[in-house]
N, C-alpha and C positions, 0 to 999 in steps of 0.2 A: 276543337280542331280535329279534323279528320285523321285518319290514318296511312290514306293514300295518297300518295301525287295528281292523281286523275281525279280525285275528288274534292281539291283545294277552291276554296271560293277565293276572289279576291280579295273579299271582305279581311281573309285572315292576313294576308302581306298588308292593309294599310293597317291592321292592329300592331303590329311584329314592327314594321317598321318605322319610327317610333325610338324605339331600342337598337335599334342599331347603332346609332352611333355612339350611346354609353359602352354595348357591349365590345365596338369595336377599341376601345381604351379599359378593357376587362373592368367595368365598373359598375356593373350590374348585378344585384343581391342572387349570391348563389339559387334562390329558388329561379328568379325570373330569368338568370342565363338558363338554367336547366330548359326550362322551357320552352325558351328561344331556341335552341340549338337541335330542340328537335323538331321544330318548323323549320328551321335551316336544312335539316335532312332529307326533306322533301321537297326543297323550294328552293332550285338552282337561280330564280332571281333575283330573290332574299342573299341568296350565298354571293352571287357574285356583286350587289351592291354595299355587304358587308368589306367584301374584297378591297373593291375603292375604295373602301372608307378607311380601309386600314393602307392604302398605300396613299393616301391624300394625307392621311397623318403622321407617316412619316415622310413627306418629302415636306411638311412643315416640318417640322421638329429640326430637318438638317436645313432651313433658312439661316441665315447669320443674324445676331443682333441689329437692329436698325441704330445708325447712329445719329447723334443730338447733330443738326444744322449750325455749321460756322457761326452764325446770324445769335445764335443761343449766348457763347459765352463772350461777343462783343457788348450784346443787350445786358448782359448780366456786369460785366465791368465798368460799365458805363453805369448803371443804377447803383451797384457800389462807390463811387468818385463821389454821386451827389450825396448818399448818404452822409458819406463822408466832408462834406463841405458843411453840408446841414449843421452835422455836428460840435463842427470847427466854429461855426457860428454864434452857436446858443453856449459857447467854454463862457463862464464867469470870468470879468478882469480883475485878479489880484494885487491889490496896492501897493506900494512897495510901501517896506518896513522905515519910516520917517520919524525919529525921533523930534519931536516939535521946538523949535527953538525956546519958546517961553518956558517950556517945562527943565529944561538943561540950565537953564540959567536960574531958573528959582531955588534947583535943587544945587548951584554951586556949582556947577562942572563945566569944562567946556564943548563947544559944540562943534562939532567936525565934521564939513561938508561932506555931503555923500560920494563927490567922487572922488574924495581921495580915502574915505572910510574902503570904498572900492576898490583901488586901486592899491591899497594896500596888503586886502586880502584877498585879491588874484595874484602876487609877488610871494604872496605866505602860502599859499596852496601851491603854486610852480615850485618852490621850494622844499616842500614836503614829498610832492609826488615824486621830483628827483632824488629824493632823499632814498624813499619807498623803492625808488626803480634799482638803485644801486643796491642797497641791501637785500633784495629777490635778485638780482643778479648773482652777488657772490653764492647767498644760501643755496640758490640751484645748481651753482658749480660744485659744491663740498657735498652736498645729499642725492647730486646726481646717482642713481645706482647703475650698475652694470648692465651692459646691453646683453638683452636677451636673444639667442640664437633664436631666427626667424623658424619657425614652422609653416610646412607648407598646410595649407588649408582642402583637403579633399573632399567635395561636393559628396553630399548622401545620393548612396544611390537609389535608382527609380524604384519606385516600388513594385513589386511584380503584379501579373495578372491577376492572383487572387486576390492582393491587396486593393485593389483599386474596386474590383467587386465587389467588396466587402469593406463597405464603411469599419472606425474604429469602435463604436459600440456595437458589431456585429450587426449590424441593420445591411439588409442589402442595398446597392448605389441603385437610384431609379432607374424605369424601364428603358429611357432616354440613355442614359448614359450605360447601360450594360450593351443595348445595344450598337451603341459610339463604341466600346471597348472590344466588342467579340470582333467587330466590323473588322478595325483594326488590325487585328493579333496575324495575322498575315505578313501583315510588316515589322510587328514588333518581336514574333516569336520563331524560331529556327526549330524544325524534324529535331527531336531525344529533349525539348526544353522541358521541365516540372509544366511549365503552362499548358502545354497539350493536354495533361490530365484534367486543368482546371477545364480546358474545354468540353473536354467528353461530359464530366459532369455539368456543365449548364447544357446541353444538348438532353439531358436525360433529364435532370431536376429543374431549369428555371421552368419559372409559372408564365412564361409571356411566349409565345410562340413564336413572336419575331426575334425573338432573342434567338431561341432553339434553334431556326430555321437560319437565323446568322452562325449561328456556332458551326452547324452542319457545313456551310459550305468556304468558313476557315478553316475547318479540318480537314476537307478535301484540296485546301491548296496545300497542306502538310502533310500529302496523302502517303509522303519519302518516310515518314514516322511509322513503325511498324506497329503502332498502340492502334493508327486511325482504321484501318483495314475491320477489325474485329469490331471496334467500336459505332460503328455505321451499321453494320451488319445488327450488335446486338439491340441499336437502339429502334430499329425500324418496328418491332414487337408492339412498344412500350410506346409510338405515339399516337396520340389522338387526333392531331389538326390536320385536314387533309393538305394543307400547304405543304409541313414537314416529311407528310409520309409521301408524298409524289417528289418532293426537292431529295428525299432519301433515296427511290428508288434510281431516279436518273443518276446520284453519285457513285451509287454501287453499280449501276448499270457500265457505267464510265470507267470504274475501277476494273469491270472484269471481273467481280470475284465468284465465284465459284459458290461460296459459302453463304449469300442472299439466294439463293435456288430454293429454303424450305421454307426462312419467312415471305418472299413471296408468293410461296405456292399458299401456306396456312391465310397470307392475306387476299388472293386473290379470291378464297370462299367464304372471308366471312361474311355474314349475312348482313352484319349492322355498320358496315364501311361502304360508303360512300361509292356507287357505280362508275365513277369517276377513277376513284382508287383503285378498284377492282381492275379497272379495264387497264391504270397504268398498270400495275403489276404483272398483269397477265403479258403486256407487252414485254415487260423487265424478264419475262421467264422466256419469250421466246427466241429474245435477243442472246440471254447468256448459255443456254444450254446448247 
């Protein structure tokens, strides 16, 4: 691969891409992103089909589950009933218990029709069970214990934002779901909460840039938080993805602050950023000063 833009074959975009779409879900062996990304550098139509690819992957991810068809669990209750009759069918019939006339009378005894052998020991079983009923009656009246003063039962509360990021074995929650949670924090979190801080840190530390680049512009709707101000400002240095550092500059541009005047300036010459970047920044400086 070349070194310049003016001297890219095509050849190199149909090798490159390929790899796009692993590296758009960061899944691509450290060497072979390395490498990619600096054909990305020079190769704004690599860059912005990477781009799609990363916003085609997240408007699936926020699809809703599909769900099973009415037709599923009538089919299924239905195949259950016959099961069910099958079964009812192939039960063995058990005989009843018939003392044989011949053998009662060899042995001396008398023999005693079944239905009233029956019917006298449905009279001795009613007789028992009320026996049984009355005596669980009283015993539950005398060993009844004292009623317990009710307690009220109070729901745990939600777990905070860094909890939710942070699985319980310390594993971080996936890419999916941290960016579900940054999305959010808008509505879940108010100017002076502990969570702001979780923000700033994934805005500096997470490894996914849509995350980042979500964090960034939750903290600009909590821009009334006097932490966000400084914290935009210091993270503009520190990122790499030209997504984050252009959604950077417009927020600090929007904030007014004063204090983005030197990382924009130091960014608007470095050599290995993005012309693109460059040229926001440079916009960023003419707007604020």
């Amino acid at each position: 691969m070349t070194s310049s833009a003016d001297n890219l074959l095509p050849a190199d975009c149909a090798h490159w891409e390929p790899l796009l779409p692993a590296h758009a879900e960061h899944a691509l062996p450290p060497t072979d992103a390395e490498a990619l990304n600096a054909h990305l550098r020079e190769c704004p139509t690599c860059r912005q089909q990477l781009q799609q690819l990363r916003t085609l992957l997240h408007h699936l991810d926020e699809l809703p589950a599909p769900a099973p068809p009415p037709a599923l669990r009538a089919n299924f209750l239905q195949a259950l009933n016959q099961e069910k009759a099958a079964l009812k069918g192939n039960e063995p019939e058990v005989a009843p218990l018939v003392v044989a006339h011949s053998e009662k009378a060899a042995a001396g005894g008398t023999v005693i029709p079944l239905w009233e052998a029956s019917a006298a020991g449905r009279w001795l079983r009613v007789a028992a069970a009320v026996a049984l009923l009355a005596v669980g009656t009283v015993l539950g009246l005398l060993l009844q214990p004292a009623a317990l003063p009710e307690v009220a039962i109070r729901p745990a509360p939600a777990p905070g934002l860094a909890a939710q990021l942070t699985t319980l074995a310390g594993q971080p929650a996936s890419a999916n779901r941290r960016l579900q949670l940054v999305s959010e924090a808008p509505t879940t979190v108010q100017p002076g909460d502990a969570a702001v801080q979780v923000l700033i840190t994934t805005l500096n530390a997470d490894p996914n840039p849509n995350v980042r680049l979500a964090a960034a512009e939750a903290l600009y709707h909590l821009r009334a938080d006097p932490r966000v101000g400084p914290a935009l400002v210091q993270a503009l240095p520190n990122q790499t993805d030209p997504n984050v550092q252009i959604t950077l500059i417009e927020l600090l541009v929007a904030l007014r602050d004063k204090r983005a005047l030197a990382p924009l300036e130091q960014l608007s010459r470095q050599p290995n950023v993005l012309p693109v970047v460059r040229q926001q920044a440079q916009q960023g400086l003419g707007l604020l000063i």
